[in-house]
C-alpha positions, 0 to 999 in steps of 0.5 A: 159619464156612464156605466162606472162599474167596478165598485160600490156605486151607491150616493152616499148619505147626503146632508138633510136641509128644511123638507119641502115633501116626502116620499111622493108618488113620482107621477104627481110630481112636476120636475119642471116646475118644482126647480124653480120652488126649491131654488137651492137644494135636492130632489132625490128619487128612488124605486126600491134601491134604485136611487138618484138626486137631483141638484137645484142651483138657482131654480135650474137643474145643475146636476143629475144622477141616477144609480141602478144595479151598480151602473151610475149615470149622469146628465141627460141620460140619467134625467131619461132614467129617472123619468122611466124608473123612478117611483117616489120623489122628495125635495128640500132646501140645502144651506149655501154650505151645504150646497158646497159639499154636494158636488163631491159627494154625488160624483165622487168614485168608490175607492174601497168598498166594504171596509170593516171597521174591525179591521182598522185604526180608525183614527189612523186611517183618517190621518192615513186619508188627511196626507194624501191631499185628496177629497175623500168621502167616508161613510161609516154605517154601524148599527147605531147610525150612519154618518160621512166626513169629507177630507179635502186638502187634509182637513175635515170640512164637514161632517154629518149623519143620520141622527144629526143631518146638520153640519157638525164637527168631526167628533161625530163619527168617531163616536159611531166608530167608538163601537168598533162594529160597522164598515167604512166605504171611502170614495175619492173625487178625482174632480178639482183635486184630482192628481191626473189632470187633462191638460187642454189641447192647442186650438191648432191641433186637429181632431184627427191627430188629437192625442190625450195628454195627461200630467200625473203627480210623481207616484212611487213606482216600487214596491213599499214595504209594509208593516205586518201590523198596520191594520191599513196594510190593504188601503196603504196598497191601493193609495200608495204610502204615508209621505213620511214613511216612503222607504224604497226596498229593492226586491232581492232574490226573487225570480220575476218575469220580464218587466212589460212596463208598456202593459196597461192594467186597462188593456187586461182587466178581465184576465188579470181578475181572473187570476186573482179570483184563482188565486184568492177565491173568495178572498178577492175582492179587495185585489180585484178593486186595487185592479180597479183602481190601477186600470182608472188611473191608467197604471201599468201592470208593473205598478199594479204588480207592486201593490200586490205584491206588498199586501197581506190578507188574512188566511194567506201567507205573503208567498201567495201574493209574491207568486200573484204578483209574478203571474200578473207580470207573467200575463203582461209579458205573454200578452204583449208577445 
C-alpha cells in the first residue's frame, strides 16, 4: 500500500518496552542481523521527521513502515526507503501485550486530524468513538504530555503515554485532557474490524471478468439532523451518528439539483475540494477531510453532499453549507452529463 495522502499520516506515539539502543547512527546498524536479537519488539528509525518502525515477530521482520512528507509506505518499498533515507535507529523489546497493540497503531488511517481539545467533549467524543464498534487510535498531545487509547469493539483495551510508556487504564488521558488545552488526532483501522469487507472472488472467475465486490454494513444514507450544540457536530458528520440518536429528517423546501446518486466521490475529488476551498477558504480543512474519507469509503456524492450539508463550522451560517452541499450535487450532475 503506497502514497496514503489525504490526512495526517504520522505513526502515532507507539508503546515503549525494555530498550535495547538509542538513537544510533543507522549506518553502524545490522538490519539483518539485530531481528534475530530483538526477537519480539520495534526498530524504529527517523531522519528528522521522516520516521518508520520496524516490527520484529519472531526474530523475522512482520511489518514495515516508512512515512516522509505526508506519504506512508509499507512492505518492500518502505524497507527500500529506510535504507536510502533513514539517519538513526533504535531497537527494543515489547511485552506479548504490547506486541497485540502494534498491528493498529502502524496501519491504522487518519480519520481527523488536528482536533482541538477545546472544541470537544472529551468524555462524549470517547463514548462517541466506543458505539461505533471500530478500532479508533486517539492521540492526544497537550503541552503536558502525549498520550493514545485504543477503542476496539467499544471498549478501551489499552492505553499509554509518554510519561507512563507502560500499559495503563484509561484514566490516563483523561487527566492530560483535564487541561482542556491540546489537540486530538483519531485514526481508524479499517483492518480486521473494518465495515467494508472484500469478499474473495470464486476460484472459477478469471482474471480478465474479475469484478471487486464489496459488502458494506448498512449506513444512514440522508441527512441527520444535528444539534446546534454538540460540540462533536464536525466528527458526527464524518462517522455518521450516534446508534441511539439515528432520527431521519426529510429536507423540506430546499431547491436541490437532480440527485446523481451514480457520481462516486473518488471520481471527483479535486473539483470537489475545490469548491470547498472556494466556499470555505481558510476554514476547509475539516470539509475537505470528510471529502477523504467519503472517496476511501467509495461513497457517493450524494452521501458526501448529506454530511455536508449538516455541518457547522464556527464563523459560517448554516446557509453556507446548504448552498455547498447543493454545488456538490451540482458537479456530480454536470459531471455525468
Amino acid at each position: 500500500m503506497v502514497g496514503e495522502l489525504g490526512g495526517d499520516c504520522r505513526l502515532p506515539l507507539l508503546p515503549a518496552g525494555e530498550p535495547i539502543f538509542d538513537a544510533l547512527p543507522f549506518g553502524a546498524v545490522v538490519l539483518d542481523a539485530l531481528a534475530p536479537a530483538v526477537r519480539n519488539g520495534m526498530i524504529t528509525l527517523r531522519n528528522g521527521v521522516h520516521e518508520g518502525v520496524l516490527v520484529i515477530r519472531d526474530g523475522a521482520l512482520s511489518e514495515m513502515v516508512w512515512v516522509a512528507d505526508g506519504v506512508r509506505t509499507t512492505g518492500g518499498e518502505a524497507l527500500a526507503q529506510i535504507r536510502a533515507d533513514a539517519a538513526t535507529v533504535s531497537a527494543c523489546r515489547l511485552s506479548a501485550e504490547a506486541m497485540a497493540l502494534v498491528e493498529p497503531l502502524i496501519r491504522a488511517d487518519p480519520c481527523y486530524a488536528d482536533l482541538r481539545l477545546e472544541w470537544v467533549v472529551w468524555p462524549q467524543l470517547l463514548n462517541d468513538l466506543r458505539e461505533r464498534g471500530e478500532t479508533f487510535i486517539v492521540e492526544l498531545a497537550t503541552p503536558t504530555g502525549r498520550g493514545v487509547t485504543i477503542i476496539q469493539n467499544g471498549r478501551q483495551i489499552a492505553t499509554f503515554g509518554e510519561s507512563h510508556p507502560t500499559l495503563e487504564g484509561a484514566n490516563l488521558l483523561d487527566e492530560l485532557a483535564a487541561g482542556a488545552v491540546g489537540t486530538v488526532r483519531v485514526l481508524i483501522d479499517r483492518g480486521a474490524w473494518s465495515s467494508r469487507q472484500p469478499v474473495p472472488r470464486p476460484a472459477s472467475t478469471s482474471a480478465k471478468d474479475a469484478v471487486p465486490i464489496d459488502v458494506d454494513v448498512l449506513r444512514p444514507s440522508r441527512p441527520t439532523v444535528i444539534r446546534a450544540d454538540d460540540a462533536n457536530a464536525t466528527l458526527s458528520a464524518m462517522f455518521g451518528p450516534h446508534a441511539d440518536s439515528v432520527q431521519w429528517h426529510p429536507i423540506i423546501g430546499i431547491d436541490r439539483p437532480p440527485l446523481r446518486a451514480a457520481t462516486s466521490v473518488q471520481s471527483i475529488v479535486p473539483q470537489l475540494k475545490s469548491l470547498v476551498q472556494n466556499r470555505l477558504q481558510r476554514s476547509s480543512g475539516s470539509v475537505e477531510e470528510i471529502v477523504d474519507v467519503a472517496a476511501s469509503d467509495h461513497q457517493s456524492v450524494a452521501w458526501l453532499a448529506d454530511r455536508v450539508r449538516v455541518m457547522t463550522v464556527r464563523g459560517f451560517m448554516h446557509t453556507t453549507f446548504e448552498q455547498l452541499a447543493d454545488d456538490m450535487l451540482g458537479l456530480a450532475g454536470s459531471d455525468a452529463d
